[in-house]
C-alpha positions as CSV (number, residue, x, y, z in Angstrom):
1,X,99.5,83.4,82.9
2,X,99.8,86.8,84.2
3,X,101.7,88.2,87.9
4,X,98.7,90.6,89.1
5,X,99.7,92.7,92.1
6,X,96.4,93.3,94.6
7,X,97.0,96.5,96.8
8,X,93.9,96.4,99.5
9,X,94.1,97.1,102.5
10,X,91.4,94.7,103.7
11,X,92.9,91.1,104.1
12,X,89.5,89.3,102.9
13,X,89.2,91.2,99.9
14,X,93.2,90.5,99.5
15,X,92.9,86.2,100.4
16,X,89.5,86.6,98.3
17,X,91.5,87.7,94.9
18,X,94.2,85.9,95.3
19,X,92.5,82.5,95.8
20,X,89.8,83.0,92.7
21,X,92.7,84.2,90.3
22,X,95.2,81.6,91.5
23,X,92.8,78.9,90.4
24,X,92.8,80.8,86.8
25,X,96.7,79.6,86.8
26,X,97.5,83.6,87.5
27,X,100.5,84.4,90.3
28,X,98.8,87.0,92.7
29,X,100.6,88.9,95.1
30,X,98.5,90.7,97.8
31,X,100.0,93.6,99.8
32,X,98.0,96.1,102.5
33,X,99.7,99.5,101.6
34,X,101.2,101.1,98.4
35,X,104.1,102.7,101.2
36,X,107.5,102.0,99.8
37,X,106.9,100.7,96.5
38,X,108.5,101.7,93.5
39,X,108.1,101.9,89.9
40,X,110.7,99.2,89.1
41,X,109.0,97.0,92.4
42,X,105.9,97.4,90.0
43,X,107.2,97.0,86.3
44,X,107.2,93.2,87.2
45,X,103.5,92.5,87.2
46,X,101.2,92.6,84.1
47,X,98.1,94.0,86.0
48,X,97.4,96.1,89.3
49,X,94.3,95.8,91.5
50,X,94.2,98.8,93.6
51,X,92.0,99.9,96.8
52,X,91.1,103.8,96.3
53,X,90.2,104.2,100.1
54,X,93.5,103.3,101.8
55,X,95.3,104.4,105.3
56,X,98.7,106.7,103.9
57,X,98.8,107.3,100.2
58,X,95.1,106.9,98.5
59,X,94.7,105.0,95.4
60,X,94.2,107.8,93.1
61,X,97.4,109.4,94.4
62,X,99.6,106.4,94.3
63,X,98.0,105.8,91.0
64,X,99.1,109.5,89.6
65,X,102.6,109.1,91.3
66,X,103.7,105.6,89.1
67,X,102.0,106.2,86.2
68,X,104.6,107.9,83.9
69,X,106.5,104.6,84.4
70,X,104.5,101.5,85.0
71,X,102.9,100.9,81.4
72,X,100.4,97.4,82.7
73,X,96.8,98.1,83.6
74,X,95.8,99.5,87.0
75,X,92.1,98.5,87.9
76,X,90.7,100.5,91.0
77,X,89.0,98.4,93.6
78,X,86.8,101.0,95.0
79,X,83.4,101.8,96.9
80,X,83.1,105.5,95.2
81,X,81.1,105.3,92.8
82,X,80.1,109.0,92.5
83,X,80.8,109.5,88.8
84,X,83.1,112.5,89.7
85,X,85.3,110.0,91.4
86,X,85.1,107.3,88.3
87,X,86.2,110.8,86.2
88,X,89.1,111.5,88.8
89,X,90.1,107.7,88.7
90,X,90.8,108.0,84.8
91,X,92.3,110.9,85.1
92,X,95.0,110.0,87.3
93,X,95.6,107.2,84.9
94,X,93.6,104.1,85.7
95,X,92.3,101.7,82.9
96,X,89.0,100.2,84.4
97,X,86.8,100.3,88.2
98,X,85.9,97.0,89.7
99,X,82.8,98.5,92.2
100,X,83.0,96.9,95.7
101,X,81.1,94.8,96.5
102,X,82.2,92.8,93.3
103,X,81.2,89.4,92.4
104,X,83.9,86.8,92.0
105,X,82.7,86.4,87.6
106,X,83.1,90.1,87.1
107,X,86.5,90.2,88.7
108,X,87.4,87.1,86.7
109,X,86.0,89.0,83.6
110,X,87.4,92.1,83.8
111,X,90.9,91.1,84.6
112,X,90.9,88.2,81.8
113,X,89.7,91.1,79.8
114,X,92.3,93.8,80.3
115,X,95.1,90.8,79.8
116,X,93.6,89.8,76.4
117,X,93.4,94.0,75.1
118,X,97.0,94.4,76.7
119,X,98.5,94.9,73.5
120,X,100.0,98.0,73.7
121,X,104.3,98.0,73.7
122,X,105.7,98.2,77.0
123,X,108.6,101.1,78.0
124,X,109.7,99.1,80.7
125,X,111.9,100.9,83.4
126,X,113.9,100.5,86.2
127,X,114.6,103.4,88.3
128,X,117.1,103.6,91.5
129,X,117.3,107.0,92.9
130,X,117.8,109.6,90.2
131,X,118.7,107.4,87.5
132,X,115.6,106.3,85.3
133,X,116.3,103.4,82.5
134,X,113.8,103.0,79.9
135,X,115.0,99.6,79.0
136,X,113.5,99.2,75.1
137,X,115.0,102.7,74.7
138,X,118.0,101.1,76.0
139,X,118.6,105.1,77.6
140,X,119.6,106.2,81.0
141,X,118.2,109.8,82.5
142,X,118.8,111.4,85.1
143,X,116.3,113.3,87.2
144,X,117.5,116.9,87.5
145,X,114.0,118.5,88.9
146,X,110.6,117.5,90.1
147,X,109.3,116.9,86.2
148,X,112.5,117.0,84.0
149,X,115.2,114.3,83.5
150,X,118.1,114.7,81.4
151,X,119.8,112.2,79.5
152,X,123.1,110.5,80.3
153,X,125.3,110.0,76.7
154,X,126.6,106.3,77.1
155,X,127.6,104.4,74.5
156,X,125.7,100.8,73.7
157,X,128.3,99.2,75.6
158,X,128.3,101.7,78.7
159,X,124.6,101.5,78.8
160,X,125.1,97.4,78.8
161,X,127.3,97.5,82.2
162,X,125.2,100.2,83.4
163,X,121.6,97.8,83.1
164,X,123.3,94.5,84.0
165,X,124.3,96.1,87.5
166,X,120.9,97.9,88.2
167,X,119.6,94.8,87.5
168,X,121.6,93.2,90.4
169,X,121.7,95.7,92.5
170,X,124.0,95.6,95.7
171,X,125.4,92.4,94.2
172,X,129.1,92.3,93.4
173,X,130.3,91.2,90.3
174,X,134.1,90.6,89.6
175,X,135.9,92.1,86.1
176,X,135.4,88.8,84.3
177,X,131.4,88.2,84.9
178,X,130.7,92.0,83.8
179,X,132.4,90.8,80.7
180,X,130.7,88.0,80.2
181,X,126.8,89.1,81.1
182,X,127.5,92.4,78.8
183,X,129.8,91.8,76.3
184,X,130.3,88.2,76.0
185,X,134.1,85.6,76.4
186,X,132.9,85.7,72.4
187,X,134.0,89.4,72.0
188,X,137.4,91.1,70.9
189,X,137.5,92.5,74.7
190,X,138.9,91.9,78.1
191,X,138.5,92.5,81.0
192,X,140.9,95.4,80.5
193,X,138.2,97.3,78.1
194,X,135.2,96.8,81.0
195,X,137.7,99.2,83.5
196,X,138.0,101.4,80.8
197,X,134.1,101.1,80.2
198,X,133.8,102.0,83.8
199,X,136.4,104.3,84.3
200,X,134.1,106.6,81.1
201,X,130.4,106.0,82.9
202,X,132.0,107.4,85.9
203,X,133.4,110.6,84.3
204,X,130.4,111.0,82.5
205,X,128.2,110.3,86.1
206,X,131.0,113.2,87.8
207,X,128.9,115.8,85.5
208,X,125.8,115.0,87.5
209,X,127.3,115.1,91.3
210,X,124.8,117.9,92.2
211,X,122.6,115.8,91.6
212,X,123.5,111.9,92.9
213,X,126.9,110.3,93.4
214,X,128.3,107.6,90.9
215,X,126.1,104.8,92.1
216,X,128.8,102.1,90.7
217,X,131.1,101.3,93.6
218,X,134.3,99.4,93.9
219,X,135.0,96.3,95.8
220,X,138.7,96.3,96.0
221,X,139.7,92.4,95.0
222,X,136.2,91.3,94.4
223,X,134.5,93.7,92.1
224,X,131.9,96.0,91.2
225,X,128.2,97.0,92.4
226,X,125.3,99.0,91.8
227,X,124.6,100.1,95.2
């Protein structure tokens, strides 16, 4: 079963979703504002129901922010049904309306739908600050402008320390577990070789200081973080 995220900023609507799609076995989380979400907050759910007519940042414009990273379908929840708005929806990237008022089969049948036709490959992503990963690229960019990014050159193993601490970030892992998430006890290295691995992301990061500090930090006796 699918993790659908319901943005709404009317509670019914919100309690209304989430009760007929949990009893379809889906997890629904219900939230009243698109403020402070991010692309990787969103690259965890398989399907986005989203109010067009919202307090702060509309639908259409959330929608056109996340789009060049969240890959699942967005449905608009929404009471415009001018078709110059249904045109504008799909152009900012949406995949289907769901017209308010909507009845509780067409919901049903329109999100069962868009989870059956999702077939498409996913470029998932994390992003923290500047630094965008395109995890099945296994690549790490940089954001060096409003539209470009630029590509940091790590090596697989680099790239694996790098993605096992985003993952975790603001955790503090010691020498030994970095070796053993990324590299594995299994491997010809220590924990030697996973300073050294360090030690290069961070000279490579230095080239990009205009641009963000070295994210990894040092925990002197413990560790290192993602922070």
């Amino acid at each position: 079963m699918a993790h659908i995220l319901v943005i709404d900023d009317e509670k019914d609507i919100c309690c209304l979703i989430e009760r007929v799609l949990g009893r379809d076995g889906h997890t629904v989380t219900a939230k009243n504002s698109a403020a402070g979400l991010t692309a990787s907050d969103l690259n965890q759910y398989d399907l986005l129901l989203l109010d067009v007519m919202m307090p702060g940042i509309d639908g259409f414009s959330f929608c056109y922010q996340i789009r060049r990273t969240v890959d699942c379908p967005i449905l608009f929840l929404t009471a415009k049904t001018m078709e110059q708005d249904i045109v504008e929806g799909f152009a900012v990237g949406a995949d289907d309306y769901i017209k308010k008022p909507f009845g509780i089969a067409e919901l049903r049948a329109r999100v069962a739908a868009h989870l059956r036709r999702e077939g498409r490959e996913h470029h998932q992503t994390i992003t923290s600050g500047r630094f965008h990963f395109d995890l099945s690229a296994r690549v790490l960019q940089i954001k060096i402008s409003d539209t470009a990014f630029e590509e940091i050159p790590l090596t697989r193993s680099e790239y694996q320390i790098c993605e096992y601490l985003v993952r975790n970030k603001g955790q503090v892992f010691s020498l030994e577990k970095i070796l053993e998430e990324t590299l594995g006890y299994d491997s010809e290295s220590d924990v030697s070789a996973i300073r050294m691995h360090i030690k290069n992301i961070r000279s490579k990061f230095a080239k990009y200081s205009a641009y963000a500090e070295c994210p990894i930090s040092t925990v002197w006796g413990v560790g290192y973080k993602w922070q």
